[in-house]
TORLUMLUM-914035 format. One record per residue (C-alpha): x, y negated, z negated; residue number from 1. Coordinates in nm, 2 decimals, always signed. Example, Ala and Ser with C-alpha at 12.3 -4.5 7.8 and 13.67 -1.06 7.14 Angstrom:
% residues 2
      X      Y      Z   i
  +1.23  +0.45  -0.78   1
  +1.37  +0.11  -0.71   2
END
This chain:
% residues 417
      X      Y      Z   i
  +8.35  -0.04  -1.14   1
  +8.75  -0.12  -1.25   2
  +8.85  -0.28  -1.51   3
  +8.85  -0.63  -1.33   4
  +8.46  -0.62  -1.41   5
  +8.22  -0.90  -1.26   6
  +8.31  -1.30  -1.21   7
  +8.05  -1.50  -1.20   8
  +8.12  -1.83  -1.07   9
  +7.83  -2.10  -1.22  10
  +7.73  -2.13  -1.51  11
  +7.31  -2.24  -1.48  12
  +7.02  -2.04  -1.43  13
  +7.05  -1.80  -1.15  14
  +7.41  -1.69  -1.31  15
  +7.27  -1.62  -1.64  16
  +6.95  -1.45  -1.50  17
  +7.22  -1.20  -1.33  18
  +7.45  -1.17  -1.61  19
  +7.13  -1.03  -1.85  20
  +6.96  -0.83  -1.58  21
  +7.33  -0.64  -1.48  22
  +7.32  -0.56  -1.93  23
  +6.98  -0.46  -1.87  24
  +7.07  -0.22  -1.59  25
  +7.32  -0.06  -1.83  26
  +7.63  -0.25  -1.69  27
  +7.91  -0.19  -1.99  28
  +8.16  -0.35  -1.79  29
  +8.36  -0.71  -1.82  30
  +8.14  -1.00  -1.71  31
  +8.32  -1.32  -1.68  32
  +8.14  -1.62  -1.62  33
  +8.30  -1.99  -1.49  34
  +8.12  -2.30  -1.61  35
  +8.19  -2.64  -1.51  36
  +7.97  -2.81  -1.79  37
  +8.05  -2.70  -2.17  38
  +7.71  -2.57  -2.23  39
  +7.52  -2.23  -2.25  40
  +7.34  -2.21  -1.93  41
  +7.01  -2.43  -1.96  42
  +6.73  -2.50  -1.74  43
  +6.70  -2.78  -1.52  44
  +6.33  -2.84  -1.54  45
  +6.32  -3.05  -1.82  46
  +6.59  -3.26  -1.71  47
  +6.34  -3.52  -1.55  48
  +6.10  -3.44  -1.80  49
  +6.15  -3.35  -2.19  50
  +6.49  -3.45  -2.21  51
  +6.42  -3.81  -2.09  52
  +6.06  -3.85  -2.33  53
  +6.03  -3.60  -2.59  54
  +6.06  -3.67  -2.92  55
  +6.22  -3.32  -3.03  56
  +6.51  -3.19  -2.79  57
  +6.32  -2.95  -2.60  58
  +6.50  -2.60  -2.58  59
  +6.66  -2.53  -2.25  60
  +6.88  -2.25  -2.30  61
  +6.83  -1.97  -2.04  62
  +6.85  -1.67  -2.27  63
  +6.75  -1.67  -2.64  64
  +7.07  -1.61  -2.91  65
  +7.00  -1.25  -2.92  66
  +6.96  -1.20  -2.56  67
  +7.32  -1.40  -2.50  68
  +7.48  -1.22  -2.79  69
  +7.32  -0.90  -2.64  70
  +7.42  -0.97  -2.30  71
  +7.86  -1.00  -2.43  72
  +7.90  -1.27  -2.14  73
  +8.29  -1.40  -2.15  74
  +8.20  -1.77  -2.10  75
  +8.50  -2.00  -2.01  76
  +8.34  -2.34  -2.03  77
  +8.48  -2.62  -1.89  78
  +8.61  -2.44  -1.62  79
  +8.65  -2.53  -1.26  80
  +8.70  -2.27  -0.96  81
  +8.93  -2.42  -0.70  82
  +9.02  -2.12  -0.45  83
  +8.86  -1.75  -0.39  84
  +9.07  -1.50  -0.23  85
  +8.86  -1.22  -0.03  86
  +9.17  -0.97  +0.02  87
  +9.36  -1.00  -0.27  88
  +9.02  -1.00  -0.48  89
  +9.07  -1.32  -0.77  90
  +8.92  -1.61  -0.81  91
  +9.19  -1.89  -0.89  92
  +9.11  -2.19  -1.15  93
  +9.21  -2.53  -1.17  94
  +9.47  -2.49  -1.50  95
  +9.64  -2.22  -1.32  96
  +9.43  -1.93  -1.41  97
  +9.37  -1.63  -1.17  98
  +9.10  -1.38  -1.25  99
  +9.06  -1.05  -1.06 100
  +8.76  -0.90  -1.01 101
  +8.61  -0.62  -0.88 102
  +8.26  -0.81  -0.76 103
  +8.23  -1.19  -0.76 104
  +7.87  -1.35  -0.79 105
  +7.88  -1.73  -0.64 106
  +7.58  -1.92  -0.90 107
  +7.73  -2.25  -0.73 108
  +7.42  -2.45  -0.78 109
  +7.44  -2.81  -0.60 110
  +7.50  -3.14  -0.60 111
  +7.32  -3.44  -0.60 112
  +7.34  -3.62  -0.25 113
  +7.53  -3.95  -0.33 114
  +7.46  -4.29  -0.16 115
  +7.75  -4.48  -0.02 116
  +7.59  -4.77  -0.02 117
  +7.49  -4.71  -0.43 118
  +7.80  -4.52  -0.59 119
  +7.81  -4.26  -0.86 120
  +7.95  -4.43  -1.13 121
  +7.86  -4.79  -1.17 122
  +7.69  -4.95  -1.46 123
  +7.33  -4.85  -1.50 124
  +7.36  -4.62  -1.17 125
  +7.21  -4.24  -1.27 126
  +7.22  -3.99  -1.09 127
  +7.05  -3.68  -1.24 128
  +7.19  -3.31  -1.23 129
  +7.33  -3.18  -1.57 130
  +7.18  -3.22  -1.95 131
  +7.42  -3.56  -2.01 132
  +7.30  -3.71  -1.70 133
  +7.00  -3.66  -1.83 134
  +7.11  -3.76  -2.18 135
  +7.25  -4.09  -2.05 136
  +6.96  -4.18  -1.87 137
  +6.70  -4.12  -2.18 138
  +6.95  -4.38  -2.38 139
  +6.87  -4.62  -2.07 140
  +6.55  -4.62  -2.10 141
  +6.51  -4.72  -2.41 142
  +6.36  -5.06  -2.44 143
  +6.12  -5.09  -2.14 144
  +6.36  -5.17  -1.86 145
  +6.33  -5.21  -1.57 146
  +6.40  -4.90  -1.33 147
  +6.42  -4.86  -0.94 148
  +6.45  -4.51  -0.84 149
  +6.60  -4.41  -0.48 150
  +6.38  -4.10  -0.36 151
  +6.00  -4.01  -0.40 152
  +6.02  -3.68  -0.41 153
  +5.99  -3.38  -0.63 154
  +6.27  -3.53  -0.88 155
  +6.26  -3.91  -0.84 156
  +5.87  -3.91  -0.84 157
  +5.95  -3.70  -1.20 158
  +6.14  -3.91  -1.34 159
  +5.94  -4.27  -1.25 160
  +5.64  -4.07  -1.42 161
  +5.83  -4.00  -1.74 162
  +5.97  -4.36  -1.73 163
  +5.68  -4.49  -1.70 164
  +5.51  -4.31  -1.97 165
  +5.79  -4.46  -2.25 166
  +5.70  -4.81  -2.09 167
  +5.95  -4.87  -1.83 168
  +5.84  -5.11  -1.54 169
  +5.89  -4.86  -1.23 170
  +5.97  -4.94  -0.85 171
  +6.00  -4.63  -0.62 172
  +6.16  -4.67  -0.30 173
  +6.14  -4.38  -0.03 174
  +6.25  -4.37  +0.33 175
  +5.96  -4.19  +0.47 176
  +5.61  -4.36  +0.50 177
  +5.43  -4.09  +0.30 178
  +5.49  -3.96  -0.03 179
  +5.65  -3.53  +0.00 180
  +5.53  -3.55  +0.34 181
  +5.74  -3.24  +0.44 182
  +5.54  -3.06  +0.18 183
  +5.19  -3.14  +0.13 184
  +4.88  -3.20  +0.36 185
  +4.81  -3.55  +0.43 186
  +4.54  -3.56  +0.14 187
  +4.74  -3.45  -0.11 188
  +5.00  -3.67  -0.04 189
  +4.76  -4.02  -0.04 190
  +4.61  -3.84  -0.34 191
  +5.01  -3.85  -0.51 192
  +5.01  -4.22  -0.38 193
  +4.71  -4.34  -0.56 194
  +4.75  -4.18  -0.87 195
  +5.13  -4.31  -0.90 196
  +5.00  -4.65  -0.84 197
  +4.73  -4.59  -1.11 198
  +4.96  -4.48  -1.35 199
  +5.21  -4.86  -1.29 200
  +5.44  -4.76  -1.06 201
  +5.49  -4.99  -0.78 202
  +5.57  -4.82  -0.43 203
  +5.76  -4.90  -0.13 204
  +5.74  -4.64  +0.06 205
  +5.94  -4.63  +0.46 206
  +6.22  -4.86  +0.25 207
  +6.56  -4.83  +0.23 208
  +6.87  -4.97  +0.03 209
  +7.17  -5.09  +0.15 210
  +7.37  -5.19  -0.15 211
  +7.36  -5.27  -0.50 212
  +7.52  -5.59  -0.65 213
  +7.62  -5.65  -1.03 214
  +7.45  -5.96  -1.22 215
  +7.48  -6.06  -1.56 216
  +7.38  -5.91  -1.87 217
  +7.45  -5.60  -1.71 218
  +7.12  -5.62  -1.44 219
  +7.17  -5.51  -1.06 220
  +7.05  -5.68  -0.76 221
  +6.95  -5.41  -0.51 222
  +6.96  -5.48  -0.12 223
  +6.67  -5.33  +0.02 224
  +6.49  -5.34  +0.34 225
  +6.16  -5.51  +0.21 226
  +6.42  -5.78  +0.05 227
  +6.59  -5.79  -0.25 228
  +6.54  -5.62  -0.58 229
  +6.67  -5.71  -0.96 230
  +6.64  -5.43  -1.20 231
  +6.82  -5.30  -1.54 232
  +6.86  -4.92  -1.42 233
  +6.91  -4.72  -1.03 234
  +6.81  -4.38  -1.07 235
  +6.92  -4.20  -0.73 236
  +6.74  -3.90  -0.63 237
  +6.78  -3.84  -0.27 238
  +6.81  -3.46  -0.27 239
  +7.05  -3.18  -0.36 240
  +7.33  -3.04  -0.14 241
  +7.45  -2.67  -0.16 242
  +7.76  -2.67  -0.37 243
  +7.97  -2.40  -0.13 244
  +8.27  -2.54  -0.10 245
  +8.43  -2.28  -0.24 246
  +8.27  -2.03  -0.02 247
  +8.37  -2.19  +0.24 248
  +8.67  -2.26  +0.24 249
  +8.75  -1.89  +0.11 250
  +8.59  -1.78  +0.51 251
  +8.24  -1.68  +0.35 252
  +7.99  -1.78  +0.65 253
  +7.83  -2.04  +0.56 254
  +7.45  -2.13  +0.69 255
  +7.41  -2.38  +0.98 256
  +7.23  -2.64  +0.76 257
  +7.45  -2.55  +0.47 258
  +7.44  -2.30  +0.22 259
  +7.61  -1.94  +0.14 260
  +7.44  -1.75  +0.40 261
  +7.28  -1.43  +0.23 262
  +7.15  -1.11  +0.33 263
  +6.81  -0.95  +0.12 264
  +7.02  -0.86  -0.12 265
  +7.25  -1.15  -0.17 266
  +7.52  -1.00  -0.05 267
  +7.77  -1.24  +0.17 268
  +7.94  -1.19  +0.47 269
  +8.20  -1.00  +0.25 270
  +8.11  -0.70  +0.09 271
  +8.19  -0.81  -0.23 272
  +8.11  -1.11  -0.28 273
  +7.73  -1.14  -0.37 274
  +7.60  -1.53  -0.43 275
  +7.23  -1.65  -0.55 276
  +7.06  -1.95  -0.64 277
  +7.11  -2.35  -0.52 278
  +7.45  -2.25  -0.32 279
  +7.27  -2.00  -0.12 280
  +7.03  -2.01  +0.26 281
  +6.89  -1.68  +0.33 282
  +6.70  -1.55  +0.61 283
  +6.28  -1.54  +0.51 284
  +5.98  -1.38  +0.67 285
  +5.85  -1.66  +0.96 286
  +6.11  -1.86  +0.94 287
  +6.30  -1.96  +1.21 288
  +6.67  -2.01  +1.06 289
  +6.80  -1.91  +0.71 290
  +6.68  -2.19  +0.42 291
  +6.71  -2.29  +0.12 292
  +6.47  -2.25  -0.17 293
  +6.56  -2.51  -0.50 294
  +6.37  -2.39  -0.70 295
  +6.33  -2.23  -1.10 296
  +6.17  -1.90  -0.89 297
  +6.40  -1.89  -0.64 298
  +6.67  -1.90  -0.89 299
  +6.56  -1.60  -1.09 300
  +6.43  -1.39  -0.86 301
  +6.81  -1.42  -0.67 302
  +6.98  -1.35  -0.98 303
  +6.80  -1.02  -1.06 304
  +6.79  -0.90  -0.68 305
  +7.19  -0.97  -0.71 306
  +7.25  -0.77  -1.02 307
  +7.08  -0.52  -0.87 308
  +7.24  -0.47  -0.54 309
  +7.60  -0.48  -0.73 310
  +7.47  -0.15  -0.95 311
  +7.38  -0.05  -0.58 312
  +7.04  +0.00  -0.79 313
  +6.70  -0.03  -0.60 314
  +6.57  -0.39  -0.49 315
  +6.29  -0.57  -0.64 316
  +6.04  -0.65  -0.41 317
  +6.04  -1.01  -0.26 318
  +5.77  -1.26  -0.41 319
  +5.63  -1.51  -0.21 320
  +5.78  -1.86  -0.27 321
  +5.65  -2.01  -0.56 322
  +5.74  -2.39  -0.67 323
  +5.55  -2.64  -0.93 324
  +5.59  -2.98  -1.05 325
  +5.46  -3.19  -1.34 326
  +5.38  -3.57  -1.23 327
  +5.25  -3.70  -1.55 328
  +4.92  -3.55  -1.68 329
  +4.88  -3.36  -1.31 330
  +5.01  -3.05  -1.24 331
  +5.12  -2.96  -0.86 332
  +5.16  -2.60  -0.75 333
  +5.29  -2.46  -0.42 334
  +5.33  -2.09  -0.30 335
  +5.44  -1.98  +0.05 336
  +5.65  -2.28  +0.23 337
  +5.55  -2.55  +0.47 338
  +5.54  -2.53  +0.85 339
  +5.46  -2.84  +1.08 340
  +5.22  -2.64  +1.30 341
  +4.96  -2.54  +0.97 342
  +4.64  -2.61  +0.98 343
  +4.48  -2.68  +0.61 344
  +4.14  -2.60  +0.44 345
  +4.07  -2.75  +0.12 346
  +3.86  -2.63  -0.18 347
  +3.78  -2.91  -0.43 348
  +3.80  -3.29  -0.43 349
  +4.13  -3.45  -0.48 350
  +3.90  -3.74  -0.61 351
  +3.79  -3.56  -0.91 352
  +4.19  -3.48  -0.96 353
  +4.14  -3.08  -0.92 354
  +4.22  -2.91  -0.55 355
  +4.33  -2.66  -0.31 356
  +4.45  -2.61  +0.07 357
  +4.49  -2.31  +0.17 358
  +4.77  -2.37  +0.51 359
  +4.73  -2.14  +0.77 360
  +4.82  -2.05  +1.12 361
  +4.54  -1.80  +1.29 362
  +4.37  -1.79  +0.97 363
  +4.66  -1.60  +0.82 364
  +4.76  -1.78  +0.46 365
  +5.14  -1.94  +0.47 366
  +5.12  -2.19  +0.26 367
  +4.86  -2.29  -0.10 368
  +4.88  -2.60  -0.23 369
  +4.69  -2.69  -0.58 370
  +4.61  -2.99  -0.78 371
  +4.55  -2.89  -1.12 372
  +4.39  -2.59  -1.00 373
  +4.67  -2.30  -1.11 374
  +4.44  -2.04  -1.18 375
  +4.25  -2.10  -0.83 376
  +4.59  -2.04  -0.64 377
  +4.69  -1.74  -0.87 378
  +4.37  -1.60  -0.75 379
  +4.45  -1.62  -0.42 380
  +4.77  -1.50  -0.42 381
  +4.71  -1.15  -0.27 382
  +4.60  -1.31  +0.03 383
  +4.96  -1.44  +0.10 384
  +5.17  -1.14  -0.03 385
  +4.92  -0.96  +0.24 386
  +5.00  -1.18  +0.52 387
  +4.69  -1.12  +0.77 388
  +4.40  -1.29  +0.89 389
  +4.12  -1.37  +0.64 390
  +3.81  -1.57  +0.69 391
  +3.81  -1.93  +0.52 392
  +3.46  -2.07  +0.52 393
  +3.34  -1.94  +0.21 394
  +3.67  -2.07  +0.04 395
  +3.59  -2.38  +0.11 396
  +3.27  -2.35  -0.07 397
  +3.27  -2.45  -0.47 398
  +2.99  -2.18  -0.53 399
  +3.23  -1.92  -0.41 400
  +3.39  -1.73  -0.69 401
  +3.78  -1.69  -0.58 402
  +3.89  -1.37  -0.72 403
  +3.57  -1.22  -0.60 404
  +3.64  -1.39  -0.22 405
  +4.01  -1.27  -0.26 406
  +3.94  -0.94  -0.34 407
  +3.63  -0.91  -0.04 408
  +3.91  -1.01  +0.20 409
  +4.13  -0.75  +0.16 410
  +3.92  -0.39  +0.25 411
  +4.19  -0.20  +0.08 412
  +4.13  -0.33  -0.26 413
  +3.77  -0.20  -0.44 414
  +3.54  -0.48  -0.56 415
  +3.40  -0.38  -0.93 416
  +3.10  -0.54  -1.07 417
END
């Protein structure tokens, strides 16, 4: 390495998992690191959680004070990267500045998709992607208003659960006709449905908005297909888009469907220029195209892999996708990723609020979903980083101990008493 050191471009979690892991590796050179927001780098999680309802400001920083202090990062908040030159090797920011580098790491991150029809930026519109997003939107709720949120899933569904825990009267509109459809068997999804309903929230589910009008007092009237809708607060969350501008208009190939398009070791189509995280699609076992992976996994997991192939140092091995999400008191687990063609098997009851499919095509395991049933999946787990064929009655059997089942299905592992 020159004395230009290592840009990093982002400022969230993936960036500040690769800024540590390159000081772990023994990297003494510069690291440079652009963020748009004027905070450490946090985590996201909370954002539609502990942020909105907790009492006490949950912590959110990425790396402890020692491990930042440790870890000498050059952080220039409040910073915004407007061009990227691949011959002349700088990155060039909005004041004027132009940092060289010797490696550049794109931590991008995303956007939150924006309605047309509901702009960013009117009075008691939210949408939610940084801590004062978040910040503004706890103030909101105060007082039990009344709150439509645009998108049931993952993050919207979030959110109207922690609403609705601080007494908030909560209307969920989603397009589709099934709640996270694309990502849970058919159970699990009427299971989601019923227990949101139990919990207050009312759902209109294969609805839509068309606009949002301003009453008095500061109220909305939203337009929506099943007729109109007067609330105090619209929480928009309709999904995230890649945030690879930059990338691409620098002639970085960017992925069909969007996204930094990455190799296994998040290297770009420019050899160096290494990106990881929200910005990025990559290329995964049985999948058909290069996609994208949101997630707090998928975020660290990229980072580390990154700081390693710039030390041209070995590769950690790839994990199987792992995603979870709290809905209220439930906790929702997913490993592998979803396919249309899957056929599910299903341990438990959703009834009794604890359960898991196991999705599979020819009996090999792509994709676990769990209900409050963590430790079930994690004992299963082998079975999907082993990718073959396994037999499935007995899972489906309560009497069946899983680790024991787990361990019987793969011939290479002994079984001890």
């Amino acid at each position: 390495m020159t004395s230009r050191g290592i840009v990093i471009v982002g400022a969230g979690q993936s960036a500040a998992v690769a800024a540590h892991a390159l000081r772990e590796h023994g990297y003494s050179g510069r690291i440079t690191m652009l963020g748009r927001e004027r905070h450490r780098p946090y985590e996201r999680p909370p954002l539609s959680k502990a942020v909105l309802v907790a009492a006490d400001g949950p912590q959110l920083d990425v790396l402890t004070d020692e491990s930042w202090a440790r870890s000498k990062i050059d952080l220039l908040s409040g910073s915004d990267a407007v061009a990227l030159d691949l011959v002349q090797q700088h990155v060039r920011l909005a004041d004027g500045q132009v940092l060289e580098y010797e490696i550049c790491l794109l931590a991008t991150g995303g956007e939150a998709v924006t309605l047309a029809s509901v702009p960013a930026g009117r009075p008691g519109v939210h949408y939610i992607r940084t801590l004062d997003d978040a910040r503004r939107l706890r103030a909101a709720l105060q007082g039990t208003p009344q709150v439509a949120i645009l998108g049931g899933g993952f993050l919207g569904l979030e959110i109207a659960n922690s609403a609705l825990s601080v007494g908030a009267s909560v209307t969920v509109l989603e397009r589709a006709t099934a709640l996270l459809d694309r990502f849970v068997p058919p159970e699990a999804s009427a299971w989601l449905e019923s227990r949101m309903q139990a919990a207050g929230a009312t759902l209109l589910l294969g609805a839509s908005c068309s606009g949002v009008h301003s009453l008095p007092a500061g109220r909305s009237r939203l337009s929506t297909s099943t007729g109109d809708l007067e609330v105090d607060e619209v929480v928009v969350a309709v999904g995230l888009s890649p945030n690879d501008a930059l990338a691409r208009d620098a002639g970085l190939q960017i992925a069909a469907g969007g996204g930094i398009l990455i190799d296994p070791s998040c290297r770009t189509s420019n050899a160096h220029v290494f990106a990881c995280g929200d910005c990025t699609s990559q290329r995964r076992p049985g999948q058909a195209a290069p996609t994208r992976l949101e997630s707090w996994q998928n975020a660290n997991e990229q980072g580390r892999t990154a700081a390693a192939a710039m030390l041209g140092l070995p590769l950690p091995a790839p994990v199987v996708p792992w995603f979870w999400t709290d809905q209220g008191k439930h906790n929702i687990q997913m490993l592998g990723l979803p396919a249309s063609d899957l056929e599910y098997v299903r341990r438990g009851d959703p009834a009794n609020d604890k359960a898991l499919w196991i999705g599979h095509r020819g009996s090999v395991p792509l994709h676990g979903v769990a209900i409050n049933a963590g430790a079930d999946l994690r004992a299963v787990r082998p079975l999907f980083e082993r990718g073959r064929p396994v037999q499935l009655e007995d899972f489906q059997l309560d009497a069946t101990n899983l680790r024991a089942w787990a361990k019987q299905m793969q011939p290479d592992v002994a079984i001890t008493a």
